[in-house]
PAMARDREN-465289 format. One line per 10 residues: number of its first residue (from 1); their letters; for each residue x, y, z of C-alpha. Coordinates in steps of 0.02 Angstrom, whole numbers, plus 50000, padded with zeros to 5 digits. Example, Ala and Ser with C-alpha at 12.3 -4.5 7.8 and 13.67 -1.06 7.14 Angstrom:
BEGIN
1) as) 50615:49775:50390  50684:49947:50357 .
end
This chain:
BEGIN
1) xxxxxxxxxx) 44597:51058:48894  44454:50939:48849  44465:50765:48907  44485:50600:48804  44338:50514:48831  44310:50363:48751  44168:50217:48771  44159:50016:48746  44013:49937:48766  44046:49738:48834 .
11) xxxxxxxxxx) 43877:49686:48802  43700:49751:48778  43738:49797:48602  43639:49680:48457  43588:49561:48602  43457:49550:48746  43524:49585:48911  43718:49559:48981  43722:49759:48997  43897:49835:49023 .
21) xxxxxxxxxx) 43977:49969:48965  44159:50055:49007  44181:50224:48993  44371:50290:48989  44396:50473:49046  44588:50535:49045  44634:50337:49081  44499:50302:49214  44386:50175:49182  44211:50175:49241 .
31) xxxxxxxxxx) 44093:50017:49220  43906:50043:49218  43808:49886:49240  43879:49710:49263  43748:49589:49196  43721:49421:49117  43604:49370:48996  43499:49185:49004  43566:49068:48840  43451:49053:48691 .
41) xxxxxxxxxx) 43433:48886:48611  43602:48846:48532  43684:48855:48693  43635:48677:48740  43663:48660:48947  43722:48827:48966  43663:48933:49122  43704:49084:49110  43814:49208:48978  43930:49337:49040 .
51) xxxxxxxxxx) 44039:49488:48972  44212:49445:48953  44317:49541:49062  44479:49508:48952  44521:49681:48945  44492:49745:49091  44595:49609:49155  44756:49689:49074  44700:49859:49127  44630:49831:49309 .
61) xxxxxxxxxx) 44722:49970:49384  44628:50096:49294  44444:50043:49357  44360:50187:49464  44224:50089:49533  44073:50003:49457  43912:50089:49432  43739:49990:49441  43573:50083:49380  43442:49944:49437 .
71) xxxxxxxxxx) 43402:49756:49528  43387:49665:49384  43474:49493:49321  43525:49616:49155  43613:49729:49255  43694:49654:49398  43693:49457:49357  43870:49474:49323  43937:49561:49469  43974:49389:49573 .
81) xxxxxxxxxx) 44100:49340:49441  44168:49521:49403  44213:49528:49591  44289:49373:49605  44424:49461:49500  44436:49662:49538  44420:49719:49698  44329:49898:49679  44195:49985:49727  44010:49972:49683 .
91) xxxxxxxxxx) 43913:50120:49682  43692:50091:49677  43521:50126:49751  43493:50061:49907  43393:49912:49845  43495:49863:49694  43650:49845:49816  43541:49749:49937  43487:49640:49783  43685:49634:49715 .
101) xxxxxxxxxx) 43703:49553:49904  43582:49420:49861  43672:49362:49694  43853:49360:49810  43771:49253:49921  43780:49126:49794  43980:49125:49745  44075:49076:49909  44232:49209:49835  44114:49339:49796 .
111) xxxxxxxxxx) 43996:49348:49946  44123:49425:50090  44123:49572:49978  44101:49739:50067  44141:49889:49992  43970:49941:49913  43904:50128:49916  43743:50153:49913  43692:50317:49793  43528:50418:49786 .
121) xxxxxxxxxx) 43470:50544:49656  43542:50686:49757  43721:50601:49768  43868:50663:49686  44056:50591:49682  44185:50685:49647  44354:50594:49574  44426:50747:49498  44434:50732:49316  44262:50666:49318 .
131) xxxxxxxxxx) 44086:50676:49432  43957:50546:49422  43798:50589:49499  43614:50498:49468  43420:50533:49407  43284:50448:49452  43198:50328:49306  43024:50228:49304  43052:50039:49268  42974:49888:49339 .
141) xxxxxxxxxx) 43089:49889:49495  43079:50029:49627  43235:50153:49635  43298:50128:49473  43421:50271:49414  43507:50340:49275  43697:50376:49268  43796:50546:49218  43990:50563:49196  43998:50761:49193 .
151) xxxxxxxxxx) 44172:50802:49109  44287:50915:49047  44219:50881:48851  44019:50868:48931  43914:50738:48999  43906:50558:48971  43711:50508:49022  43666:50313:49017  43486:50294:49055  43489:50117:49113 .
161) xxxxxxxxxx) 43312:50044:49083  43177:50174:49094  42984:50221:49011  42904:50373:49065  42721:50337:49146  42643:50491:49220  42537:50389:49319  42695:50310:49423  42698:50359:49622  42863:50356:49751 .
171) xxxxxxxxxx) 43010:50261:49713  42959:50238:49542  42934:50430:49482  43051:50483:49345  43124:50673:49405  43073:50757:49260  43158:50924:49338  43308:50838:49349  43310:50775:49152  43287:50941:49109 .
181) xxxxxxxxxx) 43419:51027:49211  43557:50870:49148  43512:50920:48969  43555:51127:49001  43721:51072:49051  43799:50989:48891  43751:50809:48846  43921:50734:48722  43846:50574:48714  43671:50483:48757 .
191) xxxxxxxxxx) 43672:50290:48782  43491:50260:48797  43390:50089:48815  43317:50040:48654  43237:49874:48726  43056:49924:48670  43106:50023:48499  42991:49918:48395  42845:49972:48467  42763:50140:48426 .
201) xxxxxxxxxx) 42622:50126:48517  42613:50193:48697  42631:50073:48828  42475:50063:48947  42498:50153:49133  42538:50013:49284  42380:50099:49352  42280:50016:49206  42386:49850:49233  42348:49852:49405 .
211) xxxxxxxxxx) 42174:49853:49369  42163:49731:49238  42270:49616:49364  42127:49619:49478  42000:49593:49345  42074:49428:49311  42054:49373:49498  41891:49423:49501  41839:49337:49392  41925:49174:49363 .
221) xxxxxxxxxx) 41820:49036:49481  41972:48925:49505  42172:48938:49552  42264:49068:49482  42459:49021:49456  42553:49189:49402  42708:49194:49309  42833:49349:49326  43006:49386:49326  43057:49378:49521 .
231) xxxxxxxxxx) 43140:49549:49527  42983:49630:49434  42939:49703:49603  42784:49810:49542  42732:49672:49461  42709:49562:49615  42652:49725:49725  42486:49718:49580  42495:49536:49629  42474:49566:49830 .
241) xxxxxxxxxx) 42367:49707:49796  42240:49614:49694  42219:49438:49801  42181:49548:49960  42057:49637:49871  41986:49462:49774  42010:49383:49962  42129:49259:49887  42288:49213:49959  42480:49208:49875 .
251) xxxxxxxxxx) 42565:49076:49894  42758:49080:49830  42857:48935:49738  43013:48907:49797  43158:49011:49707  43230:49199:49711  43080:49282:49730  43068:49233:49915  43237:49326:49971  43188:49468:49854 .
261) xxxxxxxxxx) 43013:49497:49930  43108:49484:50095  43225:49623:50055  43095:49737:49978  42975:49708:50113  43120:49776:50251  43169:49926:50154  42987:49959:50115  43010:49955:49925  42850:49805:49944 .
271) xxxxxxxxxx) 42701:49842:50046  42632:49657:50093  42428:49678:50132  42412:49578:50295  42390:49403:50299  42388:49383:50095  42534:49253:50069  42530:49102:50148  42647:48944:50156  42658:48832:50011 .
281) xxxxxxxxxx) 42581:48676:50106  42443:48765:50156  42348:48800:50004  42301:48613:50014  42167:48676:50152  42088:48819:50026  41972:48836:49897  42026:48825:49706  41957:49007:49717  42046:49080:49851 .
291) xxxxxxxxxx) 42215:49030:49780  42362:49110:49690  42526:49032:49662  42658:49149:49606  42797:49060:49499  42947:49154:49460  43075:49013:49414  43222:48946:49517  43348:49098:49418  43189:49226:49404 .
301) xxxxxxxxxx) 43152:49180:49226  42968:49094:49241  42932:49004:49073  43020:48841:49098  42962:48841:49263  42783:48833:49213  42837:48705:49075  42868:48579:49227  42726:48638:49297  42629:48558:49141 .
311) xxxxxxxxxx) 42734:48413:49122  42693:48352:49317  42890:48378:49350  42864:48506:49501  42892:48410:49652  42786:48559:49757  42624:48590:49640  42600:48584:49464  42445:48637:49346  42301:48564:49369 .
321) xxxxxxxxxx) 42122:48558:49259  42030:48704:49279  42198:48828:49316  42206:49001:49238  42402:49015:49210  42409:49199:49223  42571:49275:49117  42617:49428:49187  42801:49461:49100  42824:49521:48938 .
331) xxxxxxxxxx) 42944:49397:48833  43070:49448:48708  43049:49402:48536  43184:49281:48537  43064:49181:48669  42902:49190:48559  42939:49022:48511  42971:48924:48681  42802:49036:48749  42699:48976:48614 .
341) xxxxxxxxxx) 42764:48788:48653  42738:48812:48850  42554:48885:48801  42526:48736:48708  42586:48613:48881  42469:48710:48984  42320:48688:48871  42370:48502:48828  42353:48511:49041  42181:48567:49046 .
351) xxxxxxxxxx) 42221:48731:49101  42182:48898:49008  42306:49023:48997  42326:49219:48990  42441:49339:48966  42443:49556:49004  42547:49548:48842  42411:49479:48724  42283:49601:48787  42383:49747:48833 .
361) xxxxxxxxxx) 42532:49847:48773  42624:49843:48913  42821:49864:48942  42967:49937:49075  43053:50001:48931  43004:50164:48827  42909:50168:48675  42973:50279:48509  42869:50430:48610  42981:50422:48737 .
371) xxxxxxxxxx) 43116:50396:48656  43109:50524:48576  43052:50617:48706  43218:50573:48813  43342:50619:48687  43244:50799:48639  43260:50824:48836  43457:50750:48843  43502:50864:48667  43643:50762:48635 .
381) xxxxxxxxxx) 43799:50775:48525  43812:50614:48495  43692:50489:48509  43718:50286:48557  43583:50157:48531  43607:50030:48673  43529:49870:48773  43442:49793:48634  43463:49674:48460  43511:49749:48308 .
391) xxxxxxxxxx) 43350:49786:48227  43301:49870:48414  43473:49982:48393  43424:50038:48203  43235:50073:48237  43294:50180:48386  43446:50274:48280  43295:50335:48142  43209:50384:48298  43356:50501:48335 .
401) xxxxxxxxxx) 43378:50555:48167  43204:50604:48147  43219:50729:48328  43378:50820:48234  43522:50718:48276  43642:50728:48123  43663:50547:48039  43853:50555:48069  43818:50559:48263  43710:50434:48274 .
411) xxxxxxxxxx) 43831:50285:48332  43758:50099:48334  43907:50029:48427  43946:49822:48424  44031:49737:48574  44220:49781:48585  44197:49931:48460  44288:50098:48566  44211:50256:48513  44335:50390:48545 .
421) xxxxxxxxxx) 44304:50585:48569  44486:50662:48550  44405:50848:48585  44341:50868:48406  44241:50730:48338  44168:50561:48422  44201:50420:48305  44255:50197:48309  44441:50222:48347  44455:50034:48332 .
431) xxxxxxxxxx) 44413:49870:48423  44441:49766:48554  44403:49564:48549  44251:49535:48661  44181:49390:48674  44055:49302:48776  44104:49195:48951  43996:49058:48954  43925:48957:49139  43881:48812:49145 .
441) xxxxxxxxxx) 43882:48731:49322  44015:48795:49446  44125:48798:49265  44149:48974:49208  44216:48999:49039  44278:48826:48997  44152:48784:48883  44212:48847:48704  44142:48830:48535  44220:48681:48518 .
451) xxxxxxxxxx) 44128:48599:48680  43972:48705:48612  43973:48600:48439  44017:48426:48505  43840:48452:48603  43752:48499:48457  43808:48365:48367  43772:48227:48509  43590:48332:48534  43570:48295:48341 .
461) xxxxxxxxxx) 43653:48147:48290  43726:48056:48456  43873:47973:48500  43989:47826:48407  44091:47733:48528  44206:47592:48439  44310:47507:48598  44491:47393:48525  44628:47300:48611  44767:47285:48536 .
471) xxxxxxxxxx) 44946:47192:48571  45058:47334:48486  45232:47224:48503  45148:47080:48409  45048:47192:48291  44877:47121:48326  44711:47152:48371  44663:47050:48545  44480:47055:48543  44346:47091:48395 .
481) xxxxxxxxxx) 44314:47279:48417  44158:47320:48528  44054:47446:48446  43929:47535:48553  43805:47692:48527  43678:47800:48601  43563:47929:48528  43639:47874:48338  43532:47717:48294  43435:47564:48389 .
491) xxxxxxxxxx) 43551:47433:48395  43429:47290:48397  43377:47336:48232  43548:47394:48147  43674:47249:48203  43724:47231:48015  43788:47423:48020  43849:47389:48206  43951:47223:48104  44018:47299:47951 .
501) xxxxxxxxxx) 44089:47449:48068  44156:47316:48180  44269:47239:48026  44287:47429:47966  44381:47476:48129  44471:47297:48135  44530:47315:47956  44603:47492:48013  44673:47474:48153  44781:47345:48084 .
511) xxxxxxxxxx) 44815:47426:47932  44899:47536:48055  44982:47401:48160  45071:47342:47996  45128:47510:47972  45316:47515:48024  45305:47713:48079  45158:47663:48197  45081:47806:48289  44924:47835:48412 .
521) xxxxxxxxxx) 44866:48006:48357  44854:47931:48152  44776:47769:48196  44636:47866:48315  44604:47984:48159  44589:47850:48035  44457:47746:48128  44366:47926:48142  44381:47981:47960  44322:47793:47894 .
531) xxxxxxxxxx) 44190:47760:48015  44148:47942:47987  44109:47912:47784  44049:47744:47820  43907:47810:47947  43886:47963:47835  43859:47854:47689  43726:47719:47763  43632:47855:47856  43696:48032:47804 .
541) xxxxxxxxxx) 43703:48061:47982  43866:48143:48090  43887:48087:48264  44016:48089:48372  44135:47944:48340  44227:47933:48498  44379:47785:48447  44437:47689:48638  44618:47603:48590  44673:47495:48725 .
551) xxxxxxxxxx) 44838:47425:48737  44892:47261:48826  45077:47178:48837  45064:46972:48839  45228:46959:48860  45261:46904:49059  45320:46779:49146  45211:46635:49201  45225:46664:49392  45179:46844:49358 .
561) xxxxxxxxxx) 44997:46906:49298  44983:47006:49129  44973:47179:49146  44793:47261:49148  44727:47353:48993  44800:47527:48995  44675:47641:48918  44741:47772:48799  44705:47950:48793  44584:48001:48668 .
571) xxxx) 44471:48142:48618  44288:48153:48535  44282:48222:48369  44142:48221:48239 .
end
């Protein structure tokens, strides 16, 4: 009898990064990848965005294990906070578990953790309706594999993040063999990275990156600061590589990058040339020209790193005239525009600036050739566009429509959506509600949309604070109403607004003390809703209007004091 199989992706699906993905065999539920994703824009103060784990919440018996394919932030950012909840095993390469240590170091719940397995290409666990076993992948981190759930009804084969680059030695090789022989057996379903689906050119070799990395060092007569993603481990090998050949030395700014070095270096994933890095304080006693400073952010994401850099902000170095700012990471599109502002801070520094992505086409994710070349070796039933925006997902599904794969197995999946295979056909059984889990601070999920649009709206328009006192038993107002605001107007030169809302909010409130069915909640709502048109209508602008009712009782005796003003709840509202 062939087994139920069905598959819900949490995240990676018409987004960038926050992969995870459940896949439900006969009941069991396996997770591949647990990561986060960094906030775009909108998300004003956010850190970090996580899968919600809703769901698997109300179904946490049935979780196997989880099942990681690489080191990066995309992948296993999310573990910390998935542990903190289910206790099960993690299954990895022996330097993404070392690297899923580092990110439990961080969460004082998470970091006594201890039941991780470490997993090689040749591994293969057997839990009885289904066997997972690995492949190897290239991507920009060493020992980066692919996952396979062989079952009853075929295989289930994620890829994780992967190109193909013949040039690519050791523990980044992709086993070609081992494609081929996971293809004979019976591919269902193929959930392959469509991060670089746009692009149809091929992406250069590291070989020719490595060179051009060099190049630049040769070349350039002053400091060189380099930006790259911390966990981009080849990228900062080309880095080592090329300063002890340019006789420069590395310096590091503080951050992640210093633990993950440390971890590569001791399971030989990083070969350090001797003597190339050197402390931070020390590049004070070299020559412009024998320096490199490798910036990598304080969460591995370098960009607003180097915009502090520019503004003077960095307490340890910043950008000085006469600094190539080397950009080694690609950016996503949705980052074009906050790139193209931190170029403009660097030049506005007297610094020049250059990037491997202006000059070459260069990527850790596959191209349409390989692509296409993965799913012709996979040969799957049913195909399943993942890890990427929407327009990344479509580009990719044409791509498996043009190799053969009928249209009505080509699946582009959205968070939550469960694609079912009952034995017969694969197809959206239905939906689950999965949403993201917002961090911000040591706060995880208690910011809302709610919280989210209040922000917006102070970020755009500011804040409205009108402060009363108010005797409620004698139904009057104490003290003219204080009106206060930041971010909305200058005071100094608005105090006939700052007036007329003063006598607006007097004539309210005790419009509402006259009222015999008195009540808090109405009188805070009318002083929003007037002051609201009021403001709206002298400077068609929204703040927040954020109403402060206090209540006093004059009523004592004269060898007693009068009570203090007892502040009443409120609660902002636009």
């Amino acid at each position: 009898m062939s087994s139920e199989i069905q598959i819900t992706p949490f995240g990676g699906v018409r987004e960038n990064g926050k992969n995870m993905y459940a896949v439900e065999v006969d009941g069991d539920i396996y997770i591949l990848d647990c990561g986060l994703k960094y906030p775009e824009n909108e998300l004003l103060g956010i850190d970090i965005v996580i899968p919600d784990f809703s769901y698997l919440r109300e179904n946490a018996d049935r979780i196997v294990g989880v099942f990681l394919t690489h080191g990066h932030a995309d992948a296993i950012g999310a573990l910390p906070y998935f542990l903190n909840e289910f206790n099960v095993p993690v299954f990895g390469s022996e330097l993404t578990i070392e690297l899923a240590k580092i990110q439990l170091q961080k969460d004082p719940k998470a970091k006594n953790f201890n039941d991780f397995h470490i997993i090689n290409e040749k591994t293969e666990i057997d839990f009885g309706t289904v066997t997972v076993s690995f492949f190897r992948t290239t991507h920009s981190i060493p020992d980066s594999m692919g996952i396979v759930l062989q079952t009853s009804a075929g295989e289930v084969v994620y890829t994780g993040d992967f190109k193909f680059d013949p040039t690519a030695a050791g523990d980044y090789q992709t086993d070609f063999a081992r494609l081929a022989e996971i293809g004979s057996k019976g591919v269902l379903a193929l959930l392959s990275d469509s991060a670089n689906a746009e692009n149809y050119e091929q992406p250069v070799s590291e070989r020719e990156i490595a060179a051009y990395v060099l190049e630049t060092f040769k070349y350039h007569p002053g400091r060189i600061i380099v930006a790259s993603v911390a966990s981009n481990i080849l990228r900062i090998q080309q880095v080592l590589d090329a300063a002890a050949k340019s006789n420069r030395k590395v310096a590091l700014m503080p951050g992640d990058v210093e633990s993950i070095v440390k971890t590569a270096i001791d399971l030989g994933k990083l070969h350090m040339p001797e003597d190339v890095v050197v402390p931070l304080k020390a590049i004070d006693k070299l020559k412009p020209e024998q320096i490199v400073i490798l910036q990598t952010g304080r969460m591995g994401e370098p960009i607003k790193a180097l915009q502090r850099m520019a503004n003077k902000q960095e307490s340890k170095v910043n950008i000085e005239k006469g600094d190539l700012v080397f950009i080694t990471t690609t950016p996503s599109h949705s980052m074009e525009t906050v790139v193209a502002k931190t170029r403009d801070m660097i030049y506005r520094a007297d610094a020049d600036v250059k990037a491997i992505a202006d000059e070459m086409n260069s990527s850790g994710h596959a191209a349409k050739r390989d692509l296409q070349m993965m799913i012709n070796m996979m040969k799957p039933q049913y195909f399943i566009p993942i890890q990427g925006e929407y327009r990344l997902l479509d580009a990719h599904a044409d791509f498996a429509r043009e190799v053969g794969i009928p249209d009505d197995h080509v699946l582009i999946a959205a968070k939550g959506d469960q694609l079912r295979y009952d034995g017969d056909t694969m197809h959206l059984a239905g939906s689950i509600e999965v949403g993201d889990t917002m961090i911000d601070g040591i706060g995880v999920g208690d910011i809302g949309n709610i919280v989210l649009r209040d922000r917006k709206i102070l970020s755009e328009d500011g804040i409205f604070v009108a402060v009363v006192t108010i005797d409620r038993k004698k139904k009057k107002i104490i003290a003219t109403p204080k009106i206060t605001s930041r971010g909305f107007v200058y005071v100094k030169t608005s105090k006939d607004l700052m007036q007329e809302s003063a006598e607006l909010v007097k004539t309210t409130v005790q419009e509402n003390l006259d009222n015999k069915e008195f009540d808090w909640g109405h009188l805070k709502q009318a002083v929003r809703e007037k002051l609201n048109h009021y403001l709206w209508d002298q400077t068609k602008r929204h703040p927040v209007i954020l109403p402060v009712i206090m209540e006093v009782n004059q009523h004592h005796r004269r060898t007693k004091k009068a009570k203090p003003a007892k502040p009443v709840e409120t609660e902002s509202k636009a």
